[in-house]
N, CA, C and O atoms as a GROMACS GRO file, in nm:
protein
  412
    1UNK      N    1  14.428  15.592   6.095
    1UNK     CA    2  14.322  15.517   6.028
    1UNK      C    3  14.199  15.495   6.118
    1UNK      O    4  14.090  15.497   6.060
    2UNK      N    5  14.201  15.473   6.263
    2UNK     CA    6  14.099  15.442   6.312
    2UNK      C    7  14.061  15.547   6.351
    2UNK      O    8  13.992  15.533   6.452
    3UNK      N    9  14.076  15.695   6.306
    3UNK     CA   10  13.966  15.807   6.309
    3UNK      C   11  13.873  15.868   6.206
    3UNK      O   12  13.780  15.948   6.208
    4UNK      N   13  13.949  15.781   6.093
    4UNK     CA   14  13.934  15.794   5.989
    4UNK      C   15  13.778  15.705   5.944
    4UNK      O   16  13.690  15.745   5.867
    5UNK      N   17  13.785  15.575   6.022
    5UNK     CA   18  13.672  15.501   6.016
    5UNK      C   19  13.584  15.546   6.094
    5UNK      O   20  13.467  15.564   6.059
    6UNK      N   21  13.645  15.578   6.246
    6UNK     CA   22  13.547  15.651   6.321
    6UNK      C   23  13.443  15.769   6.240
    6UNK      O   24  13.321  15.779   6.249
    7UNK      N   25  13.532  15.846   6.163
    7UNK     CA   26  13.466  15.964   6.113
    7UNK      C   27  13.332  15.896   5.984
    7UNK      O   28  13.212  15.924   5.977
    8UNK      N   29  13.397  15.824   5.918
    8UNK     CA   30  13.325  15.772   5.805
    8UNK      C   31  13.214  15.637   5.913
    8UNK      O   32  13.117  15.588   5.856
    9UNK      N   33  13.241  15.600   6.038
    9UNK     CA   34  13.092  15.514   6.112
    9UNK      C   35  12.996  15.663   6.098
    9UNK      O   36  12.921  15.685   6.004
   10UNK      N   37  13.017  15.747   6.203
   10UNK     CA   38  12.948  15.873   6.257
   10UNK      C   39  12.866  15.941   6.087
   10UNK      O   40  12.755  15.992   6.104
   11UNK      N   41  12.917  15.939   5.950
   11UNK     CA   42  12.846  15.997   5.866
   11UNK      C   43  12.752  15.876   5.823
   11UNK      O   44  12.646  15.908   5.769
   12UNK      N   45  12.778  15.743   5.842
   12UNK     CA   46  12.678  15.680   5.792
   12UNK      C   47  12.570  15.643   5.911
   12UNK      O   48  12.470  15.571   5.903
   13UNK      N   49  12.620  15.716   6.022
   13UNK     CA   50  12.498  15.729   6.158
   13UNK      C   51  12.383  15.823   6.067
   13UNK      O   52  12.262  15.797   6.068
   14UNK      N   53  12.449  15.942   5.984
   14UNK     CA   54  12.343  15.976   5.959
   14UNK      C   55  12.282  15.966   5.843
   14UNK      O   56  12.210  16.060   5.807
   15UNK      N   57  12.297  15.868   5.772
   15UNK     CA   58  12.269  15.803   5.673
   15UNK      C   59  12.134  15.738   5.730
   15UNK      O   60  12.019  15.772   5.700
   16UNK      N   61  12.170  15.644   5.811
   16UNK     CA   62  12.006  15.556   5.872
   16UNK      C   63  11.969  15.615   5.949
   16UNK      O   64  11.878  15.556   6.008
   17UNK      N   65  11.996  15.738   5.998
   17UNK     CA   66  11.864  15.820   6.062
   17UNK      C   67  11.792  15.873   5.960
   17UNK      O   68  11.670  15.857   5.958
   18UNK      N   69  11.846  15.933   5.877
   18UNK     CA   70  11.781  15.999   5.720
   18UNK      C   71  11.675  15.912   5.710
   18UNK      O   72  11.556  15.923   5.736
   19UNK      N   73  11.767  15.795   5.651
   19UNK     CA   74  11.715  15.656   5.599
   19UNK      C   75  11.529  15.639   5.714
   19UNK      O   76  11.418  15.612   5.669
   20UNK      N   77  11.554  15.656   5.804
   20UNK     CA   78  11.454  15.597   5.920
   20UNK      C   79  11.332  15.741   5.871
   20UNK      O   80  11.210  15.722   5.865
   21UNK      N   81  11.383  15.847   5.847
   21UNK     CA   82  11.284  15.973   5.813
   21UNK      C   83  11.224  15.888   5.706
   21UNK      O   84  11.108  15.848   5.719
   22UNK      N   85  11.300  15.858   5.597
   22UNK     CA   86  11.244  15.880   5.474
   22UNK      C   87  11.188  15.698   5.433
   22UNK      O   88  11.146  15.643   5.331
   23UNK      N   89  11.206  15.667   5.529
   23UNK     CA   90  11.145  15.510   5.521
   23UNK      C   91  11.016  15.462   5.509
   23UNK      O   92  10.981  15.350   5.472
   24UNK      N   93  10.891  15.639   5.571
   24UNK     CA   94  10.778  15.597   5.580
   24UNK      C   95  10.738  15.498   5.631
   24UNK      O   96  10.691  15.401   5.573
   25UNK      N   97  10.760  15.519   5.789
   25UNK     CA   98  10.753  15.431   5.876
   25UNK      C   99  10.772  15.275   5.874
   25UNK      O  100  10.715  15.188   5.940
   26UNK      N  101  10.908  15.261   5.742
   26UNK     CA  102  10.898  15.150   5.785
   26UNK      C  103  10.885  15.072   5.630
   26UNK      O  104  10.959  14.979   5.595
   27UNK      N  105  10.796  15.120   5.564
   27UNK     CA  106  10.691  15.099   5.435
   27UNK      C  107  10.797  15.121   5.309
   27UNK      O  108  10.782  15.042   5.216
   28UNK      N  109  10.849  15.171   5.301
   28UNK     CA  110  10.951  15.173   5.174
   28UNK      C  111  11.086  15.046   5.167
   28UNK      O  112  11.192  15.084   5.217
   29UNK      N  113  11.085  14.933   5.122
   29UNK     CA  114  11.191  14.840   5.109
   29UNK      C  115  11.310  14.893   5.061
   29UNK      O  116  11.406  14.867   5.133
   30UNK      N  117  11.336  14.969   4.948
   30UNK     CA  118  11.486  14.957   4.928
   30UNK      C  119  11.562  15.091   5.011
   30UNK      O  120  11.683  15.099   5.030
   31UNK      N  121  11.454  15.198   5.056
   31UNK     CA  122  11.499  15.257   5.160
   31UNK      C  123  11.532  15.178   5.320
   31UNK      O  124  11.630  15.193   5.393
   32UNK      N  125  11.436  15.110   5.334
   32UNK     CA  126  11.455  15.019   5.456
   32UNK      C  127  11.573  14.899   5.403
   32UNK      O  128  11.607  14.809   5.480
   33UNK      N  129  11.607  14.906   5.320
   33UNK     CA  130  11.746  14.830   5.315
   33UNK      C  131  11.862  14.932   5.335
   33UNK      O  132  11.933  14.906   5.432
   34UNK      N  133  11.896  15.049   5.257
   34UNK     CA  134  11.979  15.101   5.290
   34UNK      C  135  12.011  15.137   5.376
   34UNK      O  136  12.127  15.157   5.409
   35UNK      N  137  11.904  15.156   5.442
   35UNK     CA  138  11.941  15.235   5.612
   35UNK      C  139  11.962  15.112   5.689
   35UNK      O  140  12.048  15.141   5.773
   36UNK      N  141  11.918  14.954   5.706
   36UNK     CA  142  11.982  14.854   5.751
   36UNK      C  143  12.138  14.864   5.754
   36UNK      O  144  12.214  14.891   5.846
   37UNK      N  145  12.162  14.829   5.605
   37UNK     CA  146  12.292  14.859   5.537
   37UNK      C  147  12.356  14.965   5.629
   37UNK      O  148  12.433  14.928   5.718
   38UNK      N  149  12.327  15.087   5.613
   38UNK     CA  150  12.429  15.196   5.675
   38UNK      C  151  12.427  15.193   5.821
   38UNK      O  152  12.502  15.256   5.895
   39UNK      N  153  12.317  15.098   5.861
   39UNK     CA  154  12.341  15.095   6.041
   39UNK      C  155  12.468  14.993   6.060
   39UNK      O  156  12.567  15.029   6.125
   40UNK      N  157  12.459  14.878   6.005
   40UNK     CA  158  12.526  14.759   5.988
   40UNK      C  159  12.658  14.830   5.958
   40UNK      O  160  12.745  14.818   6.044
   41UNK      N  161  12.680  14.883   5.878
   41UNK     CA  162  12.816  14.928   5.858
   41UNK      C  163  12.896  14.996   5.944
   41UNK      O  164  13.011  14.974   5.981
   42UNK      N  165  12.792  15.113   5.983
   42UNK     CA  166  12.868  15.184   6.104
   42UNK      C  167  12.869  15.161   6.221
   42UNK      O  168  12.950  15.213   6.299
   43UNK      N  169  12.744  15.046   6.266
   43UNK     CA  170  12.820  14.984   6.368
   43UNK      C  171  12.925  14.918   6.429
   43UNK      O  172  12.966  14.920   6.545
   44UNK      N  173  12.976  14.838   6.297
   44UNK     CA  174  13.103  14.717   6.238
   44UNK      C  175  13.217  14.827   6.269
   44UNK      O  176  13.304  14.810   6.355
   45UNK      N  177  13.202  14.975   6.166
   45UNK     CA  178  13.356  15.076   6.200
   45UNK      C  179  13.388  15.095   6.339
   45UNK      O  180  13.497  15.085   6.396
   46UNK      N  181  13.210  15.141   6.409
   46UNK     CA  182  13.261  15.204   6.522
   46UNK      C  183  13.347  15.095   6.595
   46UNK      O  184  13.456  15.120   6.646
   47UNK      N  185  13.296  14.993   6.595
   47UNK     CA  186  13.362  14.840   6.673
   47UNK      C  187  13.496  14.844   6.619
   47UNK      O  188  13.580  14.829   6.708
   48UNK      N  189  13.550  14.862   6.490
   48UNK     CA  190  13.654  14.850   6.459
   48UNK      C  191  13.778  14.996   6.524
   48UNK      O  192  13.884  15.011   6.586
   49UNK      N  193  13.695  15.056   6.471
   49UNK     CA  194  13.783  15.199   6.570
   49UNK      C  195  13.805  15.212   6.712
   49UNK      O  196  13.884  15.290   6.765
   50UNK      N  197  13.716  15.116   6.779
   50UNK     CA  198  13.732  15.129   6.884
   50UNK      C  199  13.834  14.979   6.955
   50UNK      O  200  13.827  14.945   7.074
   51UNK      N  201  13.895  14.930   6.881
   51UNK     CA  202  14.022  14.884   6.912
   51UNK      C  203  14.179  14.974   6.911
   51UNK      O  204  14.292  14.934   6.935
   52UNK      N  205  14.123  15.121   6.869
   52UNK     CA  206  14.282  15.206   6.874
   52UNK      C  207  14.193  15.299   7.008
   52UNK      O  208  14.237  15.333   7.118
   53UNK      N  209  14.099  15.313   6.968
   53UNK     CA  210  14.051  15.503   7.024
   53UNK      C  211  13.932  15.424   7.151
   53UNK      O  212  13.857  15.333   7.118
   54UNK      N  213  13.937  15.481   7.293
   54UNK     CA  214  13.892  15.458   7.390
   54UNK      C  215  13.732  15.453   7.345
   54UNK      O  216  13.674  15.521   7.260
   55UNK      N  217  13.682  15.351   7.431
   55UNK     CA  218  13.576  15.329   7.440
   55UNK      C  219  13.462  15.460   7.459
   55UNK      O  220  13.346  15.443   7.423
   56UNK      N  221  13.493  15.550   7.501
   56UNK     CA  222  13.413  15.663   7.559
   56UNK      C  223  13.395  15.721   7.495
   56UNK      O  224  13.280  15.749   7.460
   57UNK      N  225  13.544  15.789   7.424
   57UNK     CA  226  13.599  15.849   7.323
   57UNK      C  227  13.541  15.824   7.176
   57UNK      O  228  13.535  15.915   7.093
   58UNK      N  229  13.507  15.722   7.158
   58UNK     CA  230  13.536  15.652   7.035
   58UNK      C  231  13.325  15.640   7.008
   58UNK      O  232  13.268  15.650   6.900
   59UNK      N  233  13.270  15.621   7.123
   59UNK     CA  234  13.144  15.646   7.102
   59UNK      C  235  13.051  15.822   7.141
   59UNK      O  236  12.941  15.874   7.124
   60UNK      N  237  13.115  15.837   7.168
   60UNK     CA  238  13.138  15.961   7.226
   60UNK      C  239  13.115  16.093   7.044
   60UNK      O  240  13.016  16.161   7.014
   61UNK      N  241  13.229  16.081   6.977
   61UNK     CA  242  13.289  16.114   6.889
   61UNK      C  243  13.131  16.059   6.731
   61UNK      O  244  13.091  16.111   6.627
   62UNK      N  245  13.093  15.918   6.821
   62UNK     CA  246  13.019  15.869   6.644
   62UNK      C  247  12.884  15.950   6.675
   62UNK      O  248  12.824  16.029   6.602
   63UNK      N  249  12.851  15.903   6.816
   63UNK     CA  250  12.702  15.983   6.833
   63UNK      C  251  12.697  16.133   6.806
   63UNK      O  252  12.589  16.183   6.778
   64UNK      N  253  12.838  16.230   6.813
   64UNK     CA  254  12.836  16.340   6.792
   64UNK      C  255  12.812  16.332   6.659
   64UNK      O  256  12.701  16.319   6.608
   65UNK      N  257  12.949  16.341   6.583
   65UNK     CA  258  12.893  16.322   6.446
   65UNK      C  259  12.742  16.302   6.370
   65UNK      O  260  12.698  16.369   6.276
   66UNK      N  261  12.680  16.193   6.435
   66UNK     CA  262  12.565  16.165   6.404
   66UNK      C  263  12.460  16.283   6.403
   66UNK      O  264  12.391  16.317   6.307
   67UNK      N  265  12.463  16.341   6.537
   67UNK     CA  266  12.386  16.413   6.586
   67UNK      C  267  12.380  16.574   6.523
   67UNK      O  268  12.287  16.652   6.542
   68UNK      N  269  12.515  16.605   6.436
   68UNK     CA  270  12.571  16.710   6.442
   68UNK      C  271  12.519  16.737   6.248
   68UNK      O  272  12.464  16.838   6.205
   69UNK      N  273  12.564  16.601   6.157
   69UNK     CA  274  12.518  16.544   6.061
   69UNK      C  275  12.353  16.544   6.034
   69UNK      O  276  12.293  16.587   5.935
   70UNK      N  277  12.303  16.485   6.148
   70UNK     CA  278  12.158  16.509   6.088
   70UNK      C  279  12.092  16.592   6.120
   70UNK      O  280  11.996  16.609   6.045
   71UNK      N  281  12.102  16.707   6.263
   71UNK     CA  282  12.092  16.855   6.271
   71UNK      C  283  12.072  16.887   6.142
   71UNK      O  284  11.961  16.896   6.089
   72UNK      N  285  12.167  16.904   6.096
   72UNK     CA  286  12.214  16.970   5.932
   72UNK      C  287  12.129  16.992   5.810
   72UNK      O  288  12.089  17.088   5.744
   73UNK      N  289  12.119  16.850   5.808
   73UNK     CA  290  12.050  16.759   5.719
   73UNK      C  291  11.868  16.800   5.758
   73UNK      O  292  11.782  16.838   5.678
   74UNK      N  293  11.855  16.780   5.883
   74UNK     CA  294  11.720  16.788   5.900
   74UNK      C  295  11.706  16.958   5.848
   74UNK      O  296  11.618  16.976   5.763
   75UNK      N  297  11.768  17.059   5.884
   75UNK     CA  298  11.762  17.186   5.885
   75UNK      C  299  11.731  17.216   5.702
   75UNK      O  300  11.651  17.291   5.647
   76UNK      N  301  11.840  17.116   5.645
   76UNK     CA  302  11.874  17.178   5.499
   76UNK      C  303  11.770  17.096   5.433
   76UNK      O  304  11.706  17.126   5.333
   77UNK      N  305  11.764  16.989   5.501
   77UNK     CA  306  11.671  16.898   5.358
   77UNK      C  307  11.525  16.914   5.367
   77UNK      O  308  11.445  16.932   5.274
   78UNK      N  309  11.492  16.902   5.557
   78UNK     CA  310  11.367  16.902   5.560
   78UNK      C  311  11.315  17.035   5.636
   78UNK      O  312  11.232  17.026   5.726
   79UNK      N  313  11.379  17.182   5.586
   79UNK     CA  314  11.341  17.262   5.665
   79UNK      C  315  11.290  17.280   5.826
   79UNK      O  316  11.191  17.338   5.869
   80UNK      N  317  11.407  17.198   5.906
   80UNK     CA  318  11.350  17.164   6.019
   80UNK      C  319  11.423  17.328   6.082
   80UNK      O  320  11.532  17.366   6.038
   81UNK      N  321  11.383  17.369   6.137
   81UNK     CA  322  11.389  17.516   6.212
   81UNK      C  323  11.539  17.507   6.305
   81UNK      O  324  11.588  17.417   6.374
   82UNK      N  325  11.572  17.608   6.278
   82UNK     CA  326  11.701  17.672   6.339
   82UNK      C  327  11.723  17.783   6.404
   82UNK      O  328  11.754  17.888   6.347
   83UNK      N  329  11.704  17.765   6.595
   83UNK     CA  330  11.673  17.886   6.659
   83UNK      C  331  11.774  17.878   6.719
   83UNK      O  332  11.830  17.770   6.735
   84UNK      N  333  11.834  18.016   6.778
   84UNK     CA  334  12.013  18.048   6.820
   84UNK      C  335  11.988  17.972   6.945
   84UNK      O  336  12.032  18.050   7.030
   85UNK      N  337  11.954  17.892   6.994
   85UNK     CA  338  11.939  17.806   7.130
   85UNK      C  339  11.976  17.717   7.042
   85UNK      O  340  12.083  17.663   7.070
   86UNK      N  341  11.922  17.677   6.935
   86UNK     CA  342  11.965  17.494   6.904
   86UNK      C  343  12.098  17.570   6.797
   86UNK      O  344  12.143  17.471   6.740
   87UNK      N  345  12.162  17.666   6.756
   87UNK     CA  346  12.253  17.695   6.722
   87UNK      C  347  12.361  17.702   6.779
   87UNK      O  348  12.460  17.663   6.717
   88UNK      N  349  12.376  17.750   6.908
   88UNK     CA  350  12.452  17.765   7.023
   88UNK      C  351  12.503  17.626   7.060
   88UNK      O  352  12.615  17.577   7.075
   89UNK      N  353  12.356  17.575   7.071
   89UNK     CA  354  12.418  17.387   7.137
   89UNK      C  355  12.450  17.330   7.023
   89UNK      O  356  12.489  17.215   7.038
   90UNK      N  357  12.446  17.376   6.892
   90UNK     CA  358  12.532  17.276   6.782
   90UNK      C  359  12.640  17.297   6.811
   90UNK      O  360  12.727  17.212   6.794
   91UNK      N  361  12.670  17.433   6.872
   91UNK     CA  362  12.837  17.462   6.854
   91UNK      C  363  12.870  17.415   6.959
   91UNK      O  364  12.986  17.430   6.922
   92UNK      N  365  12.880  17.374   7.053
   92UNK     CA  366  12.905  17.340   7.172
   92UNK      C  367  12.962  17.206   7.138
   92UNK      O  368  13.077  17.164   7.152
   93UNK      N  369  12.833  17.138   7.081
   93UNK     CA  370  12.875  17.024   7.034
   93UNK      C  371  12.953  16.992   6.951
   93UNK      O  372  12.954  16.872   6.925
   94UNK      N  373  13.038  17.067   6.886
   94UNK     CA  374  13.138  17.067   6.770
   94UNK      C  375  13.263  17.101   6.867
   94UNK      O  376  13.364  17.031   6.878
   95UNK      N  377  13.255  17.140   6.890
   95UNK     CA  378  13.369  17.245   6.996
   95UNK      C  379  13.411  17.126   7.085
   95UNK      O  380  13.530  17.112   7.115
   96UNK      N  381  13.307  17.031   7.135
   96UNK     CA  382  13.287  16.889   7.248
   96UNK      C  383  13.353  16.787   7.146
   96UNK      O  384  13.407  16.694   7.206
   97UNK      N  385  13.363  16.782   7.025
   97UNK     CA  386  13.386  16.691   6.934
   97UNK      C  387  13.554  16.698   6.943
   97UNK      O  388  13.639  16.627   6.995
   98UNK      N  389  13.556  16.823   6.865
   98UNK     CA  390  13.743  16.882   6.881
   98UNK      C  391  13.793  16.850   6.972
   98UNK      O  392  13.903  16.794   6.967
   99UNK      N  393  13.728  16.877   7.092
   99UNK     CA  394  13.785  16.862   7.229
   99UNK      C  395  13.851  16.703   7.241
   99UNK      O  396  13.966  16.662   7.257
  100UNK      N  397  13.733  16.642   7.227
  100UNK     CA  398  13.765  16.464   7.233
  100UNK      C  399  13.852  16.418   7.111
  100UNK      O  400  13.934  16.326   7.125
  101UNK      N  401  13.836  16.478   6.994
  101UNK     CA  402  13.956  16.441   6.909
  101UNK      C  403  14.137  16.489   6.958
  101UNK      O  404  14.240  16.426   6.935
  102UNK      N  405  14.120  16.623   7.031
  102UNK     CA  406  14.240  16.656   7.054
  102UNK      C  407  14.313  16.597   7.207
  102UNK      O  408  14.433  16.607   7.231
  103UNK      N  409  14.233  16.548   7.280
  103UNK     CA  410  14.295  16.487   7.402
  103UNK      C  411  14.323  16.359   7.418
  103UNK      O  412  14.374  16.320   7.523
   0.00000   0.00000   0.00000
C-alpha cells in the first residue's frame, strides 16, 4: 500500500505542475485551486508513504515520477520538443526509478 500512495503522490506531482503551466501565472482561480489541492494531497501521501518506504527512497521515487509525468505531458500536450539527449535521460530516469523500487 505505501507504494501504491507513493505512486498515486508522484502523479498528482504532476497534476500541480500542469496546474502551475496552465494557471496563467497565477490568474486563473479554479485552476489555482486545483493545483493547491493536488500539491496538498501529494504532499500528505508522500508523508504518509514515507512511514513504510525510506526517506530517500520514498522522495527519490515522487520527484521521479513527477519529473518523468510531466516530461510527457509537456511533450504531448504542449508540444514541448523531444531530442534523443532528453530521450536518453528520460530513460535513465525510469530505469533509476525501477532501480529504487526494486532494492
Amino acid at each position: 500500500m505505501p507504494w501504491i500512495m507513493l505512486f498515486i503522490a508522484g502523479l498528482l506531482e504532476v497534476v500541480w505542475a500542469v496546474g502551475l503551466k496552465l494557471s496563467n501565472e497565477l490568474s486563473r482561480p479554479l485552476v489555482v485551486s486545483i493545483t493547491v489541492l493536488a500539491l496538498v494531497l501529494s504532499i500528505s501521501l508522500l508523508a504518509v508513504a514515507m512511514r513504510n518506504i525510506p526517506m530517500a527512497t520514498a522522495y527519490l521515487v515522487w520527484t521521479g515520477i513527477g519529473a518523468v509525468g510531466t516530461f510527457l505531458l509537456g511533450a504531448l500536450w504542449f508540444s514541448e520538443p523531444i531530442t534523443p539527449v532528453k530521450a536518453v535521460s528520460l530513460i535513465c530516469v525510469i530505469i533509476g526509478l525501477v532501480g529504487l523500487k526494486q532494492g
